[in-house]
C-alpha positions, 0 to 999 in steps of 0.5 A, spaced: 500 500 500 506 505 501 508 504 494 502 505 491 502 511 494 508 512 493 508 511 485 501 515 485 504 522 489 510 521 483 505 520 477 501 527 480 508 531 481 510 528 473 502 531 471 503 538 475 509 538 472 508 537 466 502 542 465 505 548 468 507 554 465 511 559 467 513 566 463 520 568 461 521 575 463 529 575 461 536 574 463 541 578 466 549 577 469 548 581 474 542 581 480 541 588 482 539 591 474 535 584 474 531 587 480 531 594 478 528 592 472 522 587 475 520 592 480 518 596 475 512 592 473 506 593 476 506 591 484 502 586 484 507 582 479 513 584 481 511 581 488 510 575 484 516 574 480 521 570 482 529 570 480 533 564 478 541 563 479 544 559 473 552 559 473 553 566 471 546 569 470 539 570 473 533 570 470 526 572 472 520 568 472 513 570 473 508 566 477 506 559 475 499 558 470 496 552 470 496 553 462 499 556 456 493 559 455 492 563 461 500 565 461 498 568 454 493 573 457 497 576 461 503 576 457 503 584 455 503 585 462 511 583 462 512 585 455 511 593 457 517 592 461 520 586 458 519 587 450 522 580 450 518 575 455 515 569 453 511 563 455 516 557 456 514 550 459 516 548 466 516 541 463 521 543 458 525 547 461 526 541 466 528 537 460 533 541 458 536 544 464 533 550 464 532 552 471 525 553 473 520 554 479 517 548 482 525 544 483 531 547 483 537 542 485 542 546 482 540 553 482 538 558 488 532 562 487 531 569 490 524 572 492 524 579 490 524 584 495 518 589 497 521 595 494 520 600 490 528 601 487 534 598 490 541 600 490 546 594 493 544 587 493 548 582 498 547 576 498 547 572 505 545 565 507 539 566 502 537 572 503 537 579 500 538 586 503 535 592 500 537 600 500 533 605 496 537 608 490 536 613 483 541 610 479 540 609 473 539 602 470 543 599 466 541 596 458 538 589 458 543 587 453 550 584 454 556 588 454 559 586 447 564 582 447 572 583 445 570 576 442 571 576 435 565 574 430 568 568 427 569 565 434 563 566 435 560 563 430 565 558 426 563 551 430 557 553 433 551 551 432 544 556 432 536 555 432 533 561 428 526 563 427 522 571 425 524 576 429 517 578 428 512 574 427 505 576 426 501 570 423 502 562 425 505 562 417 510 566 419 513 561 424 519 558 422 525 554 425 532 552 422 538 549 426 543 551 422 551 549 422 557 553 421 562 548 421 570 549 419 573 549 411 567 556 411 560 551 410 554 552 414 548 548 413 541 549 414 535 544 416 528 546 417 525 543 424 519 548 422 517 550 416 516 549 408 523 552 406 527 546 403 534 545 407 540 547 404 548 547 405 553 553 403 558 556 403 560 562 408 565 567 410 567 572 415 569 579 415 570 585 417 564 583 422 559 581 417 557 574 415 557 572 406 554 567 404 556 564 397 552 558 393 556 557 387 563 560 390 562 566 388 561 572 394 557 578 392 559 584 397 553 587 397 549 582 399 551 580 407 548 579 414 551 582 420 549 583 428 545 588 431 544 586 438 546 581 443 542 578 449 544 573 453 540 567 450 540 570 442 543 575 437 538 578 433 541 578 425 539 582 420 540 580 413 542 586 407 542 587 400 545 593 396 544 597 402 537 595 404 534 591 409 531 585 407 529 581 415 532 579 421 532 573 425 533 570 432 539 566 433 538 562 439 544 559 442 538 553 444 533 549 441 529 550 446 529 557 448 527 558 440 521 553 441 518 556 448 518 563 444 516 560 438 510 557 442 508 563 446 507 567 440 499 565 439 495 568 433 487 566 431 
């Protein structure tokens, strides 16, 4: 009878995990400008945002919905401080190591503190100490990097979709490959556009790309900005333009932006 219990209290904890969902709010390398951020939302989501310690980083989570739906409904709440926030799967974020709010072995969480503006954050035995500060706040993005961008990007792996998207035939995510001897291949995952290989070449911060071996100076992609878990590309031809797209660094940062985005 104990193990049957047993067995009974696991299956209802897989069931609970597995239909929670959370929002994304973002993902910053320093804890006081994360908090800064969150106490700008509205009172009564501020209070219920947890920040979650991943290595180096930490990231904001809202409260728990008991479906995506519901997150949804709330979602522009967040998007007005949190332009980037999305509905992301607990259940997949325990797959894939992402930390999360219902288990958390090897992350620590901090419950946000019940101030309007903090200048000093110090961590000690768990919790938070908080002083009243004006300082300004510091952008969302990550510095730049001294790294150069071939060394980012040669034998790297990156899933990509839209940077804006407004219709569900708009989604679309392709894996794509930049391996060494300058080739990268795409392979759709979601999406009608057939998978391709090509060659590519890195210069003077921007990416070329050649299908017959021929290289089109006119023609390149480029790095507009950089967060923690993406870049955002912007492909140009003859001085325009064309589009943009969201380089993630994981499948499954991609897939829980792609599935927040939810269209009639």
């Amino acid at each position: 009878m104990k193990k049957y219990h047993t067995l009974t209290l696991i299956l209802l904890l897989n069931i609970s995990l597995a239909s929670a969902y959370t929002i994304k709010l973002a993902s910053y390398g320093n804890r006081e400008n994360l908090v800064n951020q969150v106490l700008k939302l509205d009172k009564s989501l501020s209070q219920k945002t947890h920040i979650v310690r991943e290595g180096n980083l930490y990231k904001a989570f809202s409260k728990s919905y008991s479906s995506r739906e519901a997150a949804a409904e709330e979602l522009y709440l967040y998007k007005t401080i949190f332009p980037d926030a999305y509905v992301s799967s607990t259940s997949i974020d325990l797959i894939k190591g992402e930390p999360n709010l219902i288990r958390e072995p090897k992350s620590r969480k901090y419950t946000l503190p019940k101030k309007e503006q903090i200048s000093k954050v110090e961590e000690q035995n768990d919790t938070v100490v908080i002083e009243k500060s004006t300082e300004l706040m510091i952008p969302t993005k990550s510095l730049a990097s001294q790294e150069s961008l071939a060394h980012k990007f040669t034998g790297h792996t990156f899933y990509i979709c839209p940077n804006r998207i407004k219709s569900n035939k708009e989604k679309l995510l392709i894996e794509v490959s930049f391996k060494e001897h300058n080739v990268v291949t795409y392979k759709t995952l979601l999406g009608k556009i057939p998978s391709i290989e090509m060659g590519y070449i890195i210069q003077n911060s921007r990416i070329y790309f050649s299908r017959n071996g021929m290289i089109n100076p006119s023609q390149f992609s480029q790095v507009d900005e950089i967060f923690f878990e993406y870049y955002i590309i912007s492909k140009w031809s003859r001085g325009r333009k064309i589009h943009s797209m969201r380089f993630y660094n994981k499948r499954a940062y991609a897939q829980s932006y792609l599935n927040s985005l939810i269209f009639n």
